[in-house]
N, C-alpha and C positions, 0 to 999 in steps of 0.2 A: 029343507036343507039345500044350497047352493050348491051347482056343480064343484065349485070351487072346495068348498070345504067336505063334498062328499070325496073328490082325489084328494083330498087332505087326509082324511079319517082314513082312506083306504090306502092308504101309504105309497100314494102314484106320485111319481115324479112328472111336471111338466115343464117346467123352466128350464128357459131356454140357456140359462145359466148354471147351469147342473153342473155340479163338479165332475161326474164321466156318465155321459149316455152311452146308448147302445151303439151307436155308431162311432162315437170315438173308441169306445177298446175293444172293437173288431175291424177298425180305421178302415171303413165302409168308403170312404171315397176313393181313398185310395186303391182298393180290390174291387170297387166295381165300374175304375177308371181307368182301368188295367188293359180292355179290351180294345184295342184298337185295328179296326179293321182298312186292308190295305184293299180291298176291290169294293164295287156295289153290288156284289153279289149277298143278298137276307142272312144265306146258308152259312158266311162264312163267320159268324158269330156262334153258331152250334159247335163250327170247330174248334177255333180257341176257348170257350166253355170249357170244352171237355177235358181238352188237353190243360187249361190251368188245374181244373178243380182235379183231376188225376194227380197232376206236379203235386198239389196240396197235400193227397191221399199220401202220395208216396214219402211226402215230408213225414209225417205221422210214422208212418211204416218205417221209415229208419229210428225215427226217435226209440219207439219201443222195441225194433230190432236189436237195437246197439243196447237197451236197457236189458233186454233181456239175456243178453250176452253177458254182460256184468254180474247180473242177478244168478246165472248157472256159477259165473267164475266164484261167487261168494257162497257157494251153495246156497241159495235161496230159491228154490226150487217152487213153493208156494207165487211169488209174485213172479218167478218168468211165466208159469202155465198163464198167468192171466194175459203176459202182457203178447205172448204167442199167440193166444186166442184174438188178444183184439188185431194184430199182426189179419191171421186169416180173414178176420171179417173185414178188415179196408178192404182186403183184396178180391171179397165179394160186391163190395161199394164200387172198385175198377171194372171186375167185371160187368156189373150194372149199366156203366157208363157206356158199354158196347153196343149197349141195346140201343139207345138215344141217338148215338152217332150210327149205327146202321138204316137208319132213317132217312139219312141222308143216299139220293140216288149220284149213277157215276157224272151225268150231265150236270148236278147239282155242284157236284166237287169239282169239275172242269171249268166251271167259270170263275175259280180263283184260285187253283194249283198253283198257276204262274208265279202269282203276289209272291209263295210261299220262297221262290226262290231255293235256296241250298237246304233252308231248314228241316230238320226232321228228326224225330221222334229217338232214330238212332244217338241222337246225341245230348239224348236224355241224361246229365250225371245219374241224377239220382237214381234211375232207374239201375245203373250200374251201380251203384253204393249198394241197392237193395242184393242184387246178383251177387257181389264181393262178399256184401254181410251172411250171406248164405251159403258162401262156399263156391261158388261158380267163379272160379279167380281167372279169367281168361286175360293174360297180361295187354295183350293183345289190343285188347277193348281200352286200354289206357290212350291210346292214339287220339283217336274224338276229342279229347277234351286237354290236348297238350297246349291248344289256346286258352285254356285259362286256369290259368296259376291257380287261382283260390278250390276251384274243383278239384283239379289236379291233385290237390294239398290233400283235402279230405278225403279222396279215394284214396290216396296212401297210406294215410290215417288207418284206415280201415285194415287196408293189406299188412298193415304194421301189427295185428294181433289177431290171432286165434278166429273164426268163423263162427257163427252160430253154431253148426255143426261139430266143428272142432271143441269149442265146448262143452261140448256132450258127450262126446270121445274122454275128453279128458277129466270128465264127473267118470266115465266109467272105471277109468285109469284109480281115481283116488279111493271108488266104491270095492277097486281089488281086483280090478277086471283087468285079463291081459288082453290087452289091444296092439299088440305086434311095435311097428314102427309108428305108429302115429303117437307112442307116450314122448318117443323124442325125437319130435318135429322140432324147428328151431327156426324155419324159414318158410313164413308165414304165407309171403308174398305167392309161392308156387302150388300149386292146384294138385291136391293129396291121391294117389292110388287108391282103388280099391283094397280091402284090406280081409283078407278071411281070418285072421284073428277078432278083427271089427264084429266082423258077418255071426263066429262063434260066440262071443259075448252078448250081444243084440239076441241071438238064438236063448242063450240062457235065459236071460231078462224076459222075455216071451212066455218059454216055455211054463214058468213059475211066474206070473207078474202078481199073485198075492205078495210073493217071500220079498221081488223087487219092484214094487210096486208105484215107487216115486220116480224113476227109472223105464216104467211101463209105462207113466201118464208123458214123463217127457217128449218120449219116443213118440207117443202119438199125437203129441199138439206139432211136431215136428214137420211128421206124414199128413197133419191135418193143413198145415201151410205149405207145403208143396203140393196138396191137392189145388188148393185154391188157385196159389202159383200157377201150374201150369191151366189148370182153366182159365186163368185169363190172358199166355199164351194164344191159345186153342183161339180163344173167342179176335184175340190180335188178326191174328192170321186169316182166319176167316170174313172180317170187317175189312181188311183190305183186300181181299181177294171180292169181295161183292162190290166195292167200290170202285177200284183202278184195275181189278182183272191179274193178270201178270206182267204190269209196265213195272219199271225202276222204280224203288222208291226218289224220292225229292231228294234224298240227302248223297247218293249215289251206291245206295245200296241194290243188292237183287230182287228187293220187294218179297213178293212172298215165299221163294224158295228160299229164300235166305230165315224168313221165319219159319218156316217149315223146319227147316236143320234145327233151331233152335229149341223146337216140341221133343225133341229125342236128349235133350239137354237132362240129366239126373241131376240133382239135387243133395239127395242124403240117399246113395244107391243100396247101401248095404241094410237100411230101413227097408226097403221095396224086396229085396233080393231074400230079407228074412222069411218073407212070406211062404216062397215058395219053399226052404227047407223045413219046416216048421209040420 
């Protein structure tokens, strides 16, 4: 038998006339044409790496973020847990990425900071869509990206409905749960108090999670993505802090005190806060 007719029989494609190879529908030239490096410094290609395939991760994490918000708003409780889980695990895949670029020493990063100019990771949207879709609505953080309209857009998008968390609130509200003031929020955009009606209802749900028990798993793929979440804070802060020390970030931030502030940042506090009355 012929090479030929043995990729025949075993159903290998090789023609160079294929109606879609592998490189056409993951448009491989395209993303791995993407890298363009502005010094001759080896290293500086570890950075952009990271920093794209991150941007990538984070694209993912909004898709199933925002799906998963849907999915609670429809009571569909079965496909948010899935898609909260895969939520945490990118954000195991981010964390991952810390390791790689901790590799890189400070003399390494120094010989092309410069290139990088104003750029910086601060002015990541999507890393703010992910924060917004979570509840961390610091209006604030809308500034960065007041240059470009189309970002702009979709972070509004975002603030225009309900938060991940908010959503969950408001399964509890329909489950019969009095949740104080968060049943009639109506202005999305502003960054919700702490709530001990929240704290009490969460408490029940806990206490009994056989009786509420779709309501117990929520709760914990929640807590399971703010674990994640903040460890890859944690591991942020610490990769620059071994690399640049305590200078300014590039984009004219305070570099790591300014990350630092943001490790004390809560997420779904009244999740965390249930612990201890419990």
């Amino acid at each position: 038998m012929t090479a030929v007719q043995d990729e025949r029989e075993e159903g290998i494609r090789t023609a160079v006339a294929a109606p879609m190879s592998y490189s056409d529908y993951l448009h491989l030239d395209q993303v791995l044409g993407a890298q363009k490096m502005l010094s001759d410094s080896p290293d500086e290609l570890l950075f952009i790496i990271q920093h794209q395939t991150s941007e990538l991760w984070m694209k993912l994490a909004i898709h199933e973020a925002s799906s998963a918000c849907a999915a609670i708003r429809e009571d569909r409780l079965e496909p948010a847990f899935k898609m909260l889980t895969r939520v945490a695990r990118i954000f195991e895949q981010l964390n991952n990425a810390w390791d790689v670029l901790r590799t890189m020493t400070p003399s390494e990063y120094t010989r092309f900071r410069s290139a990088l100019g104003q750029s910086s990771g601060f002015q990541s949207w999507q890393y703010r869509a992910i924060e917004f879709l979570a509840g961390n609505r610091n209006l604030a953080m809308l500034k960065p990206h007041a240059d470009r309209p189309e970002a702009s857009a979709k972070l509004e998008a975002i603030l225009a409905r309900p938060s991940l968390y908010e959503e969950a609130l408001l399964l509890l509200a329909r489950q019969g749960f009095d949740i104080g003031a968060d049943a009639h929020r109506t202005d999305w955009r502003q960054a919700r108090e702490q709530n001990e009606a929240v704290l009490a209802a969460w408490k029940v749900v806990y206490a009994e999670p056989e009786r509420h028990w779709m309501l117990y798993e929520l709760a914990e793929k929640l807590v399971d993505f703010e674990d994640y979440f903040r460890r890859w804070r944690f591991n942020h802060v610490t990769t620059v802090e071994r690399i640049i020390g305590l200078k300014k970030g590039t984009g004219g931030t305070a570099g790591v005190s300014y990350l630092r502030r943001m490790l004390e940042v809560v997420l779904f506090p009244e999740l965390w806060k249930v612990r201890t009355e419990l």
